[in-house]
C-alpha positions as CSV (number, residue, x, y, z in Angstrom):
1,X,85.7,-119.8,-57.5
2,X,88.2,-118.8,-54.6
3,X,91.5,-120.9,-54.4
4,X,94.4,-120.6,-51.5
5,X,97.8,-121.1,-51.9
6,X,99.2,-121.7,-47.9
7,X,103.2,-121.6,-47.0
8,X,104.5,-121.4,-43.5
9,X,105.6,-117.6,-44.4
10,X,102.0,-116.6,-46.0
11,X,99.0,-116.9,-47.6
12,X,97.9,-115.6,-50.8
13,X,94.8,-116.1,-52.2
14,X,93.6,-116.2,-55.9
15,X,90.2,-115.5,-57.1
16,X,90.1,-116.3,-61.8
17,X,92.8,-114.1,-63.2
18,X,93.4,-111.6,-59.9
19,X,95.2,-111.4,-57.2
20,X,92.9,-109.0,-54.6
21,X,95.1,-110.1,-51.3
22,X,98.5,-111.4,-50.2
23,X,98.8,-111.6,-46.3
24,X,101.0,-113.0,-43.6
25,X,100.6,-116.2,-41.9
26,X,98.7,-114.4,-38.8
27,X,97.0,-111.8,-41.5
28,X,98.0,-108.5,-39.9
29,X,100.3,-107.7,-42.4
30,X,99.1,-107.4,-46.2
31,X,98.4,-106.1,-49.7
32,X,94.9,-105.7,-50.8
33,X,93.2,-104.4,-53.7
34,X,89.3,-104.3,-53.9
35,X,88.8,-104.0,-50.2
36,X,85.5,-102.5,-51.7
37,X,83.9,-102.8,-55.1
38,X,85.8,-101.4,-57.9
39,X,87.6,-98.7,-55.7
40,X,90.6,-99.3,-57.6
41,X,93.1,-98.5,-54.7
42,X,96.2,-100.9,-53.3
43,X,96.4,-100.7,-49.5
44,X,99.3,-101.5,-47.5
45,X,98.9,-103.2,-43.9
46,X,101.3,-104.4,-41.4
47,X,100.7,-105.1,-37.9
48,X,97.1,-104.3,-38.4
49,X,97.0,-101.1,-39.7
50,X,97.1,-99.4,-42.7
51,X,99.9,-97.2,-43.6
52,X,99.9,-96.7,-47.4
53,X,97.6,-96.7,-50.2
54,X,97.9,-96.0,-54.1
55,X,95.3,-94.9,-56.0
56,X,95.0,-92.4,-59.0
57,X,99.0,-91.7,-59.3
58,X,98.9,-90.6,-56.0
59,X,100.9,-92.2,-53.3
60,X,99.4,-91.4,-49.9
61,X,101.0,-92.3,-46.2
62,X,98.1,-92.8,-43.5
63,X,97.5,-93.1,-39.7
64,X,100.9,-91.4,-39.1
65,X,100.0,-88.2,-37.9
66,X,100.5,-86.6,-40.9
67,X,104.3,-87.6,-40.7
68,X,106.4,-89.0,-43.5
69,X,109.5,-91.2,-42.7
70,X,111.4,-92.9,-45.6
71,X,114.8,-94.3,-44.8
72,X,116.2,-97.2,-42.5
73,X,115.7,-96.3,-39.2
74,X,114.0,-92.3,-40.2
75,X,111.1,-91.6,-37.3
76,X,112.0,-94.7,-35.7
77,X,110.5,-93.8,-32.1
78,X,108.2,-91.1,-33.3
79,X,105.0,-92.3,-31.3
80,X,102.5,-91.4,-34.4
81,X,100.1,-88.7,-33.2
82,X,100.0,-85.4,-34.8
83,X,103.2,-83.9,-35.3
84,X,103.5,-83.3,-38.7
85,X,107.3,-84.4,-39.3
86,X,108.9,-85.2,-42.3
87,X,111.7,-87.5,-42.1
88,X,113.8,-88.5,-44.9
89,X,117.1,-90.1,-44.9
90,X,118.9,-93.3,-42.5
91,X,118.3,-92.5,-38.9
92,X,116.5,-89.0,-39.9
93,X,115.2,-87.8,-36.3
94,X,115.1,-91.3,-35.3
95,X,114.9,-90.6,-32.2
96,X,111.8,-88.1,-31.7
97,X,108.9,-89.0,-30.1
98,X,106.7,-86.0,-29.8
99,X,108.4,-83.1,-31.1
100,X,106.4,-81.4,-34.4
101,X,106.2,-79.5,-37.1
102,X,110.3,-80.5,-38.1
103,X,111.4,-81.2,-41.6
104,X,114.8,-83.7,-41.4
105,X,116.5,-84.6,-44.5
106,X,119.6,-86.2,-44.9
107,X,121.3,-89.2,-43.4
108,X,121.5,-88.1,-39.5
109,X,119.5,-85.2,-39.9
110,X,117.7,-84.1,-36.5
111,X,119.2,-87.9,-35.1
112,X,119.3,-86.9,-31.5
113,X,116.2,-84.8,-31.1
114,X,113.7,-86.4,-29.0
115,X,111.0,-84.3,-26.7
116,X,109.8,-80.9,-26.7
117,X,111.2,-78.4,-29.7
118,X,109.9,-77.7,-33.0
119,X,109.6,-76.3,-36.6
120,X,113.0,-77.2,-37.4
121,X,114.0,-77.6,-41.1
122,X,117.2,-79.0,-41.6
123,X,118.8,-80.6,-44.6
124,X,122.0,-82.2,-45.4
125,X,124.4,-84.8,-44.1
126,X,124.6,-84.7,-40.2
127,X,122.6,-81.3,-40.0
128,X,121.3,-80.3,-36.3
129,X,122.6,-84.2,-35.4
130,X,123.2,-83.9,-31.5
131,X,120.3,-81.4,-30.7
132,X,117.9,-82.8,-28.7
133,X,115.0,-79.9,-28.3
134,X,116.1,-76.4,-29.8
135,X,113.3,-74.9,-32.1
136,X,113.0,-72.9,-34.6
137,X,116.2,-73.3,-36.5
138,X,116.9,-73.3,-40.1
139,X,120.5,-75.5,-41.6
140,X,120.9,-76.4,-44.7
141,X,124.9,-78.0,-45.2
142,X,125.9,-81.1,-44.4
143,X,127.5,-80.5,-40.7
144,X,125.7,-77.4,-40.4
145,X,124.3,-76.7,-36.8
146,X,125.5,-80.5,-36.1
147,X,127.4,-80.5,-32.4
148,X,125.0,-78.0,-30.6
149,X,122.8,-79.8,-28.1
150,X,120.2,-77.2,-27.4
151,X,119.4,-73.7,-29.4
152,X,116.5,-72.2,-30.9
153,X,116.3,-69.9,-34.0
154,X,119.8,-70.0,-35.8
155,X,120.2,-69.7,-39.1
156,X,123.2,-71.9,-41.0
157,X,123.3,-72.0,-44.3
158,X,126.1,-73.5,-46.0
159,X,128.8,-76.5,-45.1
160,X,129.8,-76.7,-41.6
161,X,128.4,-73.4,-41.0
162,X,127.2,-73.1,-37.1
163,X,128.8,-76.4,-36.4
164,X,129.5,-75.7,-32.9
165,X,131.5,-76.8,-30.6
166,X,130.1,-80.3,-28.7
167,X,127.2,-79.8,-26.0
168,X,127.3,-76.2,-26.6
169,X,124.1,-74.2,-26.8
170,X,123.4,-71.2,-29.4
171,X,120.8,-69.2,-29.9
172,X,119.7,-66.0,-32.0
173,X,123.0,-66.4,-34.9
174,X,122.8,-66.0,-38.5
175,X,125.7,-67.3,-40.4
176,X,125.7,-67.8,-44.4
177,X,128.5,-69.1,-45.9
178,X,131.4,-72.7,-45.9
179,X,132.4,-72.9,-42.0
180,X,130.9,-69.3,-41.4
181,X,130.3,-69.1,-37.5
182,X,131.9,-72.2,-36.9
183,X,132.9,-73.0,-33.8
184,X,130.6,-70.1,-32.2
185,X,129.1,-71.2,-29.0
186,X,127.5,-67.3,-28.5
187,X,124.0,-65.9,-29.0
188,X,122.8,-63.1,-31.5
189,X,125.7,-63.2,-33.7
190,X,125.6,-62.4,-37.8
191,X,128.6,-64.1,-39.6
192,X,128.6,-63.6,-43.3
193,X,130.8,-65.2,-45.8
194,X,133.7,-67.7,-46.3
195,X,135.1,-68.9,-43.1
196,X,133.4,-65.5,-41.3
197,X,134.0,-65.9,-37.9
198,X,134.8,-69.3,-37.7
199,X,137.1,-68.8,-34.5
200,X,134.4,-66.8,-32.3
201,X,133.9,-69.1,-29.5
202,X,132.3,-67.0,-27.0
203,X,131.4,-63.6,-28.3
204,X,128.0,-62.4,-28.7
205,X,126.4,-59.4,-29.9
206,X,128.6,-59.5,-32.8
207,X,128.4,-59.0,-36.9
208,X,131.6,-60.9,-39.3
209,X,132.0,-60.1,-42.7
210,X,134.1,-61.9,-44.7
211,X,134.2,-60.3,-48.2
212,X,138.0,-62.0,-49.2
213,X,140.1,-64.6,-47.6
214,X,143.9,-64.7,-48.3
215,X,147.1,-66.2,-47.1
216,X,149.8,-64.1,-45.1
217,X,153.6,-64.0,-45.3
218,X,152.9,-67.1,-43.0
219,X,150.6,-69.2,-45.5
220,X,147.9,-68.6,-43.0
221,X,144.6,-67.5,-43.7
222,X,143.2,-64.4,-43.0
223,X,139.6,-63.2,-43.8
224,X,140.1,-59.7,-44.8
């Protein structure tokens, strides 16, 4: 026999020992199991379409566009056709829409990019946060590549590295290393190593190397 238990938040209904549905008042929102016979697989529902499944240790996210978000607010306006983002961390890319092909992890990561770039990967705290459509680029370092609003293939890897000054552009720079190329707002630079370059502001065409950083009579720091 088939028995319902109704509350004013949902319904859930019972058949013998199982529990094959629990739904929402409206029922476009739910949990089901058995949809079909003896398929074995828990679906996930909400506003009418279904989003998640579980079945055979495998966890698989659908009718997405082949886009994972996970954290509050991650993919927030991302409008769900094919563009292959993955989005993991609070307000990760939350603000793209179309833009594909970008992997975003960290809290912030990719928060301001919206319409048009691509095949970004970024991961850390704040990573490529105010850039809204540069593609190509590669941080990796919390702050790394975060102020620059446009750009397309940088390199940054390491803590602040690329930074930038805000709403300043860059494009074409490689910088490896903690605050290497920091404040650069140039094109086609190479900065390698502790703190390489970190005052070039607007030179391009240039290559830092940073192989030992000491302090002068002074107490400041010089890379050397």
């Amino acid at each position: 026999s088939t028995h319902c238990i109704s509350s004013a938040a949902s319904d859930v209904y019972k058949r013998q020992d199982t529990l094959p549905l629990i739904q929402d008042a409206d029922r476009d929102t739910k949990i089901q199991v058995e949809t079909n016979p003896d398929e074995d697989i828990i679906r996930f529902t909400t506003t009418g379409t279904e989003y998640l499944n579980m079945t055979n240790g495998r966890i698989n996210v659908t009718n997405t566009g082949k886009s994972l978000f996970i954290g509050e607010g991650a993919g927030l306006n991302d409008d769900l056709s094919n563009n292959n983002n993955i989005l993991l961390g609070d307000s990760a890319g939350t603000r793209i829409i179309n833009s594909f092909n970008n992997i975003g992890i960290g809290i912030n990561a990719l928060k301001s990019y919206a319409v048009g770039g691509a095949n970004n990967t970024v991961i850390g705290h704040n990573t490529m946060a105010a850039n809204t459509a540069g593609s190509g680029n590669v941080a990796l370092g919390n702050y790394s590549f975060s102020n620059h609003t446009s750009g397309n293939s940088n390199v940054a890897i390491g803590t602040s590295a690329l930074q930038g000054v805000g709403g300043t552009p860059s494009s074409g720079n490689v910088a490896i290393g903690y605050d290497a190329g920091r404040w650069n707002g140039s094109a086609i630079n190479v900065f390698m190593g502790y703190k390489a370059g970190e005052d070039n502001y607007n030179g391009g065409n240039n290559v830092f190397f940073c192989l030992l950083y000491t302090s002068d009579a002074a107490d400041d720091m010089q890379c050397v």
